[in-house]
N, CA, C and O of each residue as an XYZ file, in Angstrom:
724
protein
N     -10.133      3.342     -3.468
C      -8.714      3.174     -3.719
C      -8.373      1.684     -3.593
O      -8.672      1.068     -2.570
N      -7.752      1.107     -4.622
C      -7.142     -0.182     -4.567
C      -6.271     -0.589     -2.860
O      -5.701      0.340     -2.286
N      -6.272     -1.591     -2.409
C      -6.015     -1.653     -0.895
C      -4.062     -1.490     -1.221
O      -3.524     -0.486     -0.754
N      -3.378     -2.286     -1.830
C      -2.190     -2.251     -2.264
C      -1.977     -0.611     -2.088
O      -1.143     -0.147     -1.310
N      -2.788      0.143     -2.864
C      -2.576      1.725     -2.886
C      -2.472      2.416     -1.929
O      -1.745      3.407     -1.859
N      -3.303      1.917     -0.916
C      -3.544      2.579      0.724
C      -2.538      2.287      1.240
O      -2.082      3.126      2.017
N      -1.941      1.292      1.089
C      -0.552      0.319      1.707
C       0.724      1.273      1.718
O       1.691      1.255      2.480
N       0.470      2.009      0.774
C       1.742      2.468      0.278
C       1.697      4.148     -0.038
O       2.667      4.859     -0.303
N       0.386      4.521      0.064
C       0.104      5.567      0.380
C       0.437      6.388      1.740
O       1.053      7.444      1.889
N      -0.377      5.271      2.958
C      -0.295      5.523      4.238
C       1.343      5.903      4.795
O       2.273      5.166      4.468
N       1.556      7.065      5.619
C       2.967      7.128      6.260
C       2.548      8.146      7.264
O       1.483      8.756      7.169
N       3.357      8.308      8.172
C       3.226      9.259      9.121
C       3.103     10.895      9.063
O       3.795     11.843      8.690
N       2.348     10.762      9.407
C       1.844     12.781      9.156
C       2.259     13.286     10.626
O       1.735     13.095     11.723
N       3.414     14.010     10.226
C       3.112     15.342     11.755
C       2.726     16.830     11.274
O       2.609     17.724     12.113
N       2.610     16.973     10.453
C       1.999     18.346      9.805
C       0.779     18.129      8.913
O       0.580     17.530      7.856
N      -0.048     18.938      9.858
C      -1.810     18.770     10.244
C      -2.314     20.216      9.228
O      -1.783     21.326      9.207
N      -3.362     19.783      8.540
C      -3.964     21.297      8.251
C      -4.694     21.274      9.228
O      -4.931     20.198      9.779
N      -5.347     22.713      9.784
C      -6.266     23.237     10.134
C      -7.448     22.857      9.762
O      -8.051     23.713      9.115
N      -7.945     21.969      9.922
C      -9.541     21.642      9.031
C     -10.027     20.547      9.981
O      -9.143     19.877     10.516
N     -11.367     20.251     10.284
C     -12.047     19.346     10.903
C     -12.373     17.971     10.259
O     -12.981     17.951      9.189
N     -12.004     16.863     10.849
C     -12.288     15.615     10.205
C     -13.753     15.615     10.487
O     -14.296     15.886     11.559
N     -14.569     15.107      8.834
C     -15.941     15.261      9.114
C     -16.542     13.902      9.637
O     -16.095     12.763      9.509
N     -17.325     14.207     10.067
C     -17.990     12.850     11.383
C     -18.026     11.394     10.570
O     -17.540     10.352     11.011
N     -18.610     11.523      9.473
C     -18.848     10.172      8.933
C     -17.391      9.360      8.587
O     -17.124      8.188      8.851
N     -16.472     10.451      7.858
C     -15.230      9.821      8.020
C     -14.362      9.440      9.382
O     -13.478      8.583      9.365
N     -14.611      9.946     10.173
C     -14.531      9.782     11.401
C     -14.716      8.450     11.921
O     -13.811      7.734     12.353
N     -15.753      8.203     11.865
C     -17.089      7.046     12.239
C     -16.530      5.856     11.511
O     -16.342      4.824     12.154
N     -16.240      5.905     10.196
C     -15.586      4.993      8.967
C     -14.169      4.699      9.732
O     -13.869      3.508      9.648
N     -13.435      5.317     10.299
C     -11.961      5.152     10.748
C     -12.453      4.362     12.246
O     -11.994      3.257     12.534
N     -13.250      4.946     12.966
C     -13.907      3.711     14.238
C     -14.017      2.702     14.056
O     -13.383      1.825     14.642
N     -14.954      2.503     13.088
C     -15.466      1.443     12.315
C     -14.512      0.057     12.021
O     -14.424     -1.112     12.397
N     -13.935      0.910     11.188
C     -12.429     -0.029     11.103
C     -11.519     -1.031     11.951
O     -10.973     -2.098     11.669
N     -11.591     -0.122     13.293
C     -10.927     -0.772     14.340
C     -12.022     -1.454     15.205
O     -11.610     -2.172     16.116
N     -13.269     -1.333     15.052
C     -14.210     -2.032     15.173
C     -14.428     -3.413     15.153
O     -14.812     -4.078     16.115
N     -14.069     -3.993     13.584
C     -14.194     -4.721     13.022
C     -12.705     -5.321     12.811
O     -12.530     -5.901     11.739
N     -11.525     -5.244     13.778
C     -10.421     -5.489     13.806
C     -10.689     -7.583     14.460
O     -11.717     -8.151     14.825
N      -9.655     -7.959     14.366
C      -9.897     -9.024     14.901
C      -8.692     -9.149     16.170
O      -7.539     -8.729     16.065
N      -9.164     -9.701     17.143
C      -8.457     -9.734     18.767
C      -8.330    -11.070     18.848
O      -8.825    -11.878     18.062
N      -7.566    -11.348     19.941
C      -7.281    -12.736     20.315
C      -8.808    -13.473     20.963
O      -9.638    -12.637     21.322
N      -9.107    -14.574     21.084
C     -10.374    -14.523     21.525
C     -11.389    -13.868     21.055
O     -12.385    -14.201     21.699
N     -11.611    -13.188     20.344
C     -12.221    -12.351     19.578
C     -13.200    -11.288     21.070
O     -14.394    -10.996     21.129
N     -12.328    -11.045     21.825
C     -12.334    -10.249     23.058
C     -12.753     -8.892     23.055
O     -13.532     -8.267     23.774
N     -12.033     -8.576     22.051
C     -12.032     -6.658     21.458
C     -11.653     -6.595     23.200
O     -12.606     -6.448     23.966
N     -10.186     -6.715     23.799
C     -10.152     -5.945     24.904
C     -10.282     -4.738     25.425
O     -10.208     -4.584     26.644
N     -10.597     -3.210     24.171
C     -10.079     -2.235     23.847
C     -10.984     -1.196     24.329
O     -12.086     -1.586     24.715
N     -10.766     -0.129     24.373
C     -11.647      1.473     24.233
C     -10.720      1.966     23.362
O      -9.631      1.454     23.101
N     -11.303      3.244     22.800
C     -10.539      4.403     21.670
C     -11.364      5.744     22.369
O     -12.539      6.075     22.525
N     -10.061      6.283     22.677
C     -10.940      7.290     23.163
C     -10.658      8.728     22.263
O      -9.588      9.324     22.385
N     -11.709      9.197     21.376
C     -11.552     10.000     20.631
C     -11.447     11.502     21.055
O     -12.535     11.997     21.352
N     -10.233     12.428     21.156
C     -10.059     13.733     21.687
C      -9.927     15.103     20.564
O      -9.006     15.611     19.924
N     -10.853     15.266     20.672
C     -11.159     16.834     20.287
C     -10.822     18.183     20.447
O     -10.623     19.109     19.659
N     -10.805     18.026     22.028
C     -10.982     19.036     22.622
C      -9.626     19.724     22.617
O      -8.716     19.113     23.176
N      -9.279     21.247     21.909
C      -8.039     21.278     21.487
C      -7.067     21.591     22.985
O      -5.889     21.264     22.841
N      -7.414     22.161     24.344
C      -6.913     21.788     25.678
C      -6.182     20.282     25.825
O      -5.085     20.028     26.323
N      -6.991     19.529     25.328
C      -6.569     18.008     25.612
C      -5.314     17.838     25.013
O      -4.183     17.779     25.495
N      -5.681     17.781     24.017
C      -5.279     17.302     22.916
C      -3.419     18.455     22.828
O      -2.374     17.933     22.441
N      -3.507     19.882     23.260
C      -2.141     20.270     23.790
C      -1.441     19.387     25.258
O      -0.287     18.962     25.220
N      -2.238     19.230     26.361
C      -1.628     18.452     27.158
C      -1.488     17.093     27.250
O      -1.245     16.519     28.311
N      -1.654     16.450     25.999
C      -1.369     15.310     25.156
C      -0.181     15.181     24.400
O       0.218     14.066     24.065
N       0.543     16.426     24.039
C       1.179     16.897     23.227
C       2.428     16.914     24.363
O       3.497     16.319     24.231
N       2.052     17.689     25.433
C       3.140     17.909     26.666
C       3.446     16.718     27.220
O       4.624     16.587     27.551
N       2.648     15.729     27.431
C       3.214     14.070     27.948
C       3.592     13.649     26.891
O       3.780     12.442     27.045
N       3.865     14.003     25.684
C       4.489     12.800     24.672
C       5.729     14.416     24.330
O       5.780     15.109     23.314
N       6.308     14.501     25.243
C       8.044     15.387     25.027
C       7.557     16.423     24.139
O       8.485     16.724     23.387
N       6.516     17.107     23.886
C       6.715     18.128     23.474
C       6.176     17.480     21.730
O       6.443     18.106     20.704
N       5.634     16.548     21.736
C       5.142     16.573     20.173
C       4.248     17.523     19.467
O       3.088     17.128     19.588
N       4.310     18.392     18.921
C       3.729     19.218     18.505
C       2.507     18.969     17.493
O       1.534     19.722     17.436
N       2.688     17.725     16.634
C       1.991     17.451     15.883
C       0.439     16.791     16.455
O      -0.626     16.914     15.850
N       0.653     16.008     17.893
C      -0.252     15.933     18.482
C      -1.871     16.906     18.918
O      -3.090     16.742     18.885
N      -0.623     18.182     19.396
C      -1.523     19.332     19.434
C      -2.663     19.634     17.928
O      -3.892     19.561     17.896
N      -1.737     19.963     16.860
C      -2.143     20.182     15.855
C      -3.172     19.465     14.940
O      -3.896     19.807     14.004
N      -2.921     18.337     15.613
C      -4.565     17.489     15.040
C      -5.382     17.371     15.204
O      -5.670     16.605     16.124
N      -6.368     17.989     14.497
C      -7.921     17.943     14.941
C      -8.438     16.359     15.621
O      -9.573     16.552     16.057
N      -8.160     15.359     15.787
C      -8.306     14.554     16.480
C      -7.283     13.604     16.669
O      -6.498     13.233     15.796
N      -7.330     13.098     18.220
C      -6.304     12.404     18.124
C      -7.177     10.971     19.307
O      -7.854     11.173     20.316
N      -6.759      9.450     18.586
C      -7.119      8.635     19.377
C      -6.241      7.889     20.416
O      -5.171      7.294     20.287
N      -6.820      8.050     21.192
C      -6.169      7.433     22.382
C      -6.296      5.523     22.657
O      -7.041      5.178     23.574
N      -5.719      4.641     22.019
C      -6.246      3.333     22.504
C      -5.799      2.471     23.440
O      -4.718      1.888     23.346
N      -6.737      2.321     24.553
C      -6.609      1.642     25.748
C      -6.534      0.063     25.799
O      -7.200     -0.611     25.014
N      -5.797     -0.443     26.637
C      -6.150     -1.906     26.405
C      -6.785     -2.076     27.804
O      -6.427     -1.345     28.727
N      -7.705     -3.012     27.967
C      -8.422     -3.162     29.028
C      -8.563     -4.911     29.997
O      -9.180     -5.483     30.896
N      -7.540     -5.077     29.031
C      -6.685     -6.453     29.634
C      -5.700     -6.578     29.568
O      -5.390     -7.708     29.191
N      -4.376     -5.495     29.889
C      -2.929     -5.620     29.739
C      -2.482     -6.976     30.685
O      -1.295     -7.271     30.548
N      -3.153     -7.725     31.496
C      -2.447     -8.580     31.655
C      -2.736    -10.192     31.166
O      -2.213    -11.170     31.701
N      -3.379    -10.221     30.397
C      -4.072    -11.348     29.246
C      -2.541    -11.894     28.916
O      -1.487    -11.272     29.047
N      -2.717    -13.048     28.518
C      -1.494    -13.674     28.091
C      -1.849    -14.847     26.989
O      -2.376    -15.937     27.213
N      -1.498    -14.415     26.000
C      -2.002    -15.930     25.123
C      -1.365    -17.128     25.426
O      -0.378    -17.192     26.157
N      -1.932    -18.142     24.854
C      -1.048    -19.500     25.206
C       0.269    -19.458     25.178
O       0.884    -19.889     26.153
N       0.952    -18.939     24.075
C       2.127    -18.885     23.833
C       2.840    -18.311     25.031
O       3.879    -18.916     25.294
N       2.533    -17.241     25.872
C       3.101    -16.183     26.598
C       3.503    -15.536     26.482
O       4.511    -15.227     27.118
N       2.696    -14.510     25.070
C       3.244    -13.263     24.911
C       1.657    -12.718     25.536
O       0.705    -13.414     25.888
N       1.788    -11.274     25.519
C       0.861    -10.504     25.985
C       0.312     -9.869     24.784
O       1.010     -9.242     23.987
N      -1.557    -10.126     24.618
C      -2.536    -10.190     23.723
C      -2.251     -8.382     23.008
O      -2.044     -7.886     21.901
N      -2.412     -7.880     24.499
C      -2.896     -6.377     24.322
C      -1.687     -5.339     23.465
O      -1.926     -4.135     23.547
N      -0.423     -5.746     22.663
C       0.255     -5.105     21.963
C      -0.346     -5.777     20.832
O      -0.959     -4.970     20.134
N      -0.396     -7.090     20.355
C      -1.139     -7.280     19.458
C      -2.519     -6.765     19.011
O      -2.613     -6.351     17.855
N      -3.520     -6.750     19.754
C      -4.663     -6.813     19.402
C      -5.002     -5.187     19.419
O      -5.930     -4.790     18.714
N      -4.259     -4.266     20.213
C      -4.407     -2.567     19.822
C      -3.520     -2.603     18.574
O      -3.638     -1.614     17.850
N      -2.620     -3.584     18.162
C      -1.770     -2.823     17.100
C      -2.874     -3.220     15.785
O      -3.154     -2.441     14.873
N      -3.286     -4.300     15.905
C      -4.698     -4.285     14.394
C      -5.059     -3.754     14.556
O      -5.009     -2.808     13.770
N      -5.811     -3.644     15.637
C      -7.034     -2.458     15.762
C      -6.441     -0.600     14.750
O      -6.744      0.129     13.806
N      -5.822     -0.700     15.469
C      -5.215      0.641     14.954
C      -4.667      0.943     13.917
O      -4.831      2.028     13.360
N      -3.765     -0.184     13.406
C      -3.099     -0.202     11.923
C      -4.637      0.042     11.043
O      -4.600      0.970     10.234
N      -5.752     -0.602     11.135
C      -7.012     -1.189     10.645
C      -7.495      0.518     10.603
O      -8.070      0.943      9.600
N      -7.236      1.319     11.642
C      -8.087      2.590     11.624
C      -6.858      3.494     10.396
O      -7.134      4.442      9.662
N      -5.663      2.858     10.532
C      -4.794      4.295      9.463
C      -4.836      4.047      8.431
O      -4.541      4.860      7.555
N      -5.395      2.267      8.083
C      -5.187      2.529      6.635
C      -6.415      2.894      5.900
O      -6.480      3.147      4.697
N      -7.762      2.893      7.093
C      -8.731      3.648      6.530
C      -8.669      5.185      6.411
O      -9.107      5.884      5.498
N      -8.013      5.564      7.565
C      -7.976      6.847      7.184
C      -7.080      7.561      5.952
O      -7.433      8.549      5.307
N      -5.705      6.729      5.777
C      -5.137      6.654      4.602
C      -6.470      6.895      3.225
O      -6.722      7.804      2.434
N      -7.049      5.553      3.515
C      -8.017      5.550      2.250
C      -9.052      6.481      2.039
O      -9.835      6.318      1.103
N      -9.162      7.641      2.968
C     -10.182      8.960      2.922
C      -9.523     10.077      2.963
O     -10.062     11.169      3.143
N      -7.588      9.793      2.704
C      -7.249     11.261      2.234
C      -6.929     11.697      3.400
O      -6.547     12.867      3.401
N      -6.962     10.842      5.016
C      -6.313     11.276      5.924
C      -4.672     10.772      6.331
O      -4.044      9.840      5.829
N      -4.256     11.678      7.355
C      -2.783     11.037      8.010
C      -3.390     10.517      9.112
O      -4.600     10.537      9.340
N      -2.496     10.031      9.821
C      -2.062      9.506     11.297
C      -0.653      9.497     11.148
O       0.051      9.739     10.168
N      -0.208      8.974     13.025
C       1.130      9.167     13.205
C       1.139      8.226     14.718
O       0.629      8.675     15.745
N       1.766      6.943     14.652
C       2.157      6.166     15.706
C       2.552      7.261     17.008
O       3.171      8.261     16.644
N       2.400      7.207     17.732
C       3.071      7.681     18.601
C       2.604      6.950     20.250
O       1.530      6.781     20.828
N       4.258      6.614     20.623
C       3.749      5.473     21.270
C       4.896      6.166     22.717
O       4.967      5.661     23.837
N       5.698      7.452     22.218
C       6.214      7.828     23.218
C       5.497      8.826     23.863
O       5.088      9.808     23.245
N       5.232      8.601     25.520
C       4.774      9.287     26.193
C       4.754      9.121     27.574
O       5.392      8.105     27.851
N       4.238      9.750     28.714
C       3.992      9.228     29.856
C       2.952      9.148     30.174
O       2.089     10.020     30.275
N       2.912      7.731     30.432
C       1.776      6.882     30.878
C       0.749      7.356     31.886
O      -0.469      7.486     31.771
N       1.634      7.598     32.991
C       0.853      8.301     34.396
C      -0.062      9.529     33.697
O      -1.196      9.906     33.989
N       0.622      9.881     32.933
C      -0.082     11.661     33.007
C      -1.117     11.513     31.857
O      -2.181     12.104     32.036
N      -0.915     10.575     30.313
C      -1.477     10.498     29.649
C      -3.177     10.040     30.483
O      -4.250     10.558     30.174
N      -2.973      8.942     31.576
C      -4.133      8.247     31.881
C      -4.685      9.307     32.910
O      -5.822      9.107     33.338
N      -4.078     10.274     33.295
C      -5.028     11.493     34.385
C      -5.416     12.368     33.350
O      -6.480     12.953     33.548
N      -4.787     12.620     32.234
C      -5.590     14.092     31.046
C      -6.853     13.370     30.466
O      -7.696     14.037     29.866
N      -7.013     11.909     30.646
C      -7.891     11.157     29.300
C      -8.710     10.604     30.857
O      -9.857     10.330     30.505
N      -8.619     10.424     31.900
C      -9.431      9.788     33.244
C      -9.561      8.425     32.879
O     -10.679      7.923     32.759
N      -7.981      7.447     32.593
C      -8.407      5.915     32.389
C      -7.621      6.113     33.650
O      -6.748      6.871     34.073
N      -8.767      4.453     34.307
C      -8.034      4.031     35.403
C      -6.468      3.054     34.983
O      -5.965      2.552     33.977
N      -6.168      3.182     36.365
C      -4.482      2.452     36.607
C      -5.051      1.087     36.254
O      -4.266      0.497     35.512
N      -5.963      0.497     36.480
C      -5.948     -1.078     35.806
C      -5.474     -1.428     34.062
O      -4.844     -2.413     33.675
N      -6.017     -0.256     33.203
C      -5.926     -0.529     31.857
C      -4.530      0.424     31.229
O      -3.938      1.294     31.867
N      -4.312      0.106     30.227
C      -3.367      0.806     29.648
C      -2.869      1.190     28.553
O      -2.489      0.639     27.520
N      -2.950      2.576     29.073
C      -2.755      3.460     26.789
C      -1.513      3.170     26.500
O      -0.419      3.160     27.064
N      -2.041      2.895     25.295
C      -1.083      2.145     23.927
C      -0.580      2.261     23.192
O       0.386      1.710     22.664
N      -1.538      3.504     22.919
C      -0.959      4.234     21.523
C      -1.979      5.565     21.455
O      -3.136      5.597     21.873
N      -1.156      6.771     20.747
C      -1.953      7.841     20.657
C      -1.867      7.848     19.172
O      -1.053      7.069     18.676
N      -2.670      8.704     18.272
C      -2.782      8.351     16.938
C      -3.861      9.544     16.658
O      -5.092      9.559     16.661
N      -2.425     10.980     16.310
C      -3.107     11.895     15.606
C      -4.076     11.496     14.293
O      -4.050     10.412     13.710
N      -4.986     12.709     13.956
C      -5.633     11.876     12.462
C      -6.464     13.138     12.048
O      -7.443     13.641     12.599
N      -5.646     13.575     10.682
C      -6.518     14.780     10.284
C      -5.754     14.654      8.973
O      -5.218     13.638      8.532
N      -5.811     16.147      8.304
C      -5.678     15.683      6.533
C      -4.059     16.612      6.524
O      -3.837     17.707      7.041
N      -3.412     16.008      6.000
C      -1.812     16.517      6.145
C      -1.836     17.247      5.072
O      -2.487     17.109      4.036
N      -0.811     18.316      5.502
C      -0.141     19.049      4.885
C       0.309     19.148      3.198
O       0.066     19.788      2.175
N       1.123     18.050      3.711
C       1.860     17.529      2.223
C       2.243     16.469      2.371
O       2.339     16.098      3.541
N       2.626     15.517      1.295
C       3.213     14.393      1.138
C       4.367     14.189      1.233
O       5.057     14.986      0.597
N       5.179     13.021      2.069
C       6.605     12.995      2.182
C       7.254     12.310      1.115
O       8.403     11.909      1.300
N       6.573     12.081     -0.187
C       7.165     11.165     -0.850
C       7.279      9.264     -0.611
O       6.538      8.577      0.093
N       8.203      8.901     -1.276
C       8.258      7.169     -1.456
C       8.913      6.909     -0.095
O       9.891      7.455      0.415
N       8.218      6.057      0.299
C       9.224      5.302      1.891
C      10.081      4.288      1.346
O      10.099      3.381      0.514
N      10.861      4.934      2.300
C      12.372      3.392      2.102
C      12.267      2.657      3.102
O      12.423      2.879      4.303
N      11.894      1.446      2.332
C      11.965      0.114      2.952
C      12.993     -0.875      2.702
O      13.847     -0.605      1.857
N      13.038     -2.108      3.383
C      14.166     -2.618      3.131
C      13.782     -3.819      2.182
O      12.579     -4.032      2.333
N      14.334     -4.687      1.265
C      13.719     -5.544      0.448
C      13.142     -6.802      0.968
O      13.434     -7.035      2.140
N      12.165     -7.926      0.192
C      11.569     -8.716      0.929
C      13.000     -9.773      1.712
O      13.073    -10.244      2.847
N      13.887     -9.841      0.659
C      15.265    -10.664      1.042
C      15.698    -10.283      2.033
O      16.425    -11.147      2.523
N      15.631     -9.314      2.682
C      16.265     -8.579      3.931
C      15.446     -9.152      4.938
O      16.113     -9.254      5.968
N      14.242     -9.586      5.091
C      13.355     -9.493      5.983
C      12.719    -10.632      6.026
O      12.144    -10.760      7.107
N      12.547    -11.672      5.191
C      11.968    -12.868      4.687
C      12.997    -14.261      5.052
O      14.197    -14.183      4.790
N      12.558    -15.218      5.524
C      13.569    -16.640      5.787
C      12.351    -17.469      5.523
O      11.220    -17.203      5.931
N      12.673    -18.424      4.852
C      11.706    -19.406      4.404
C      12.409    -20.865      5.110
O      13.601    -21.169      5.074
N      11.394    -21.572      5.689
C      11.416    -22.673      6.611
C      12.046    -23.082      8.147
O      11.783    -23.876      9.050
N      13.103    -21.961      7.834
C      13.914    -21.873      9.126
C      14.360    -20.315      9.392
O      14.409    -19.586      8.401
N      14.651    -19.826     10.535
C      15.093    -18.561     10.793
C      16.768    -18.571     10.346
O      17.667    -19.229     10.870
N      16.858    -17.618      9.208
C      18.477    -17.195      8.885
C      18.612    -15.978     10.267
O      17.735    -15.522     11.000
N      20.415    -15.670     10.205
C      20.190    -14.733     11.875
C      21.551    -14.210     10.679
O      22.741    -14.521     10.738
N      20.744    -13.202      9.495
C      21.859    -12.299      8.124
C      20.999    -11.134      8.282
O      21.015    -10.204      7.476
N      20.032    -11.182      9.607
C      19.219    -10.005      9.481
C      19.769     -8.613      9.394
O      20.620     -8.321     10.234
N      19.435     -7.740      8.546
C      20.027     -6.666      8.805
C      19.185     -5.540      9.488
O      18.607     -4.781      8.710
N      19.035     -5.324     10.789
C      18.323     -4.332     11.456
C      18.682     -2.908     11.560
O      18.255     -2.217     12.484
N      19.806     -2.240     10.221
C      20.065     -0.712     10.245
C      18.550     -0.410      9.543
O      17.775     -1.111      8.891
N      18.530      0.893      9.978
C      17.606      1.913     10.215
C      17.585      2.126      8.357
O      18.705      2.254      7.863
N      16.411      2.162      7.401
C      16.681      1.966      5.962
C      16.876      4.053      5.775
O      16.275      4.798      6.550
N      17.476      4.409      5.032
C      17.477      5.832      5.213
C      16.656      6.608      4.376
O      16.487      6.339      3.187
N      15.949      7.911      5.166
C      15.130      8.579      5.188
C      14.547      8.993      6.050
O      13.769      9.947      6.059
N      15.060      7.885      7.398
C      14.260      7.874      8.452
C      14.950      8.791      9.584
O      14.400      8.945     10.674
């Protein structure tokens, strides 16, 4: 698939078929975030891949009852393992460097005909006792991934003019919610 295509293909799936993601595609979506690039080129990260459909419901119960969690034959868990890294600048590495990593795994899975689904609400405490990460590191993001249902159609986005300032920051931003959402 043309990469532009994956771009625009990719959107959030919460309705999962029943079917097993097969290993190699699997492996190809690892892969991906593998080969992500980190600050330092550190890879601070683990992915911890959950199967097990027990888990993967009380995964579902720390993120409010998401249902779609349950329903996915796999769902990755990504840890950062230096949440307190700080780049020069003084922002903190580990929202950056899990968010490539991971964007890097959906749009492969996008490109094999799979979904994913951000999901970044949850509780922390309970997520890191169902998955056994210690209190030093910290999950980031969970990220159902199996072959959806159906398609939601065209996403509404907002135009590049809305979002774009060339040489200096304009403050005409418009931050409403674009609808569909």
């Amino acid at each position: 698939m043309e990469f532009t295509e994956v771009i625009r293909k990719r959107e959030s799936v919460r309705d999962f078929e029943d079917r097993p993601v097969p290993e190699n595609i699997l492996k190809m979506v690892l892969e991906a975030a593998r080969l992500a690039p980190s600050a330092s080129n550190r890879q601070p990260w683990k992915f911890i891949v959950v199967r097990d459909a027990l888990k993967r419901q009380e995964l579902a119960r720390s993120a409010g009852g998401q249902h779609h969690i349950a329903e996915a034959p796999v769902v990755i868990a990504a840890v950062a393992l230096m949440p307190e890294y700080l780049m020069s600048n003084g922002v903190p590495s580990y929202p950056i460097d899990i968010g490539i990593a991971v964007d890097h795994m959906a749009l492969a899975a996008a490109d094999q005909g799979l979904g994913t689904c951000w999901i970044g609400t949850f509780d922390q405490q309970e997520v890191r006792k169902i998955l056994g990460v210690p209190s030093a590191y910290r999950v980031v993001i969970l990220l159902p991934l199996g072959f959806p249902r159906s398609g939601h159609g065209p996403k509404s986005r907002k135009s590049l003019n809305q979002i774009v300032c060339y040489e200096t920051f304009k403050d005409d931003l418009d931050l409403t919610i674009p609808s569909g959402f």
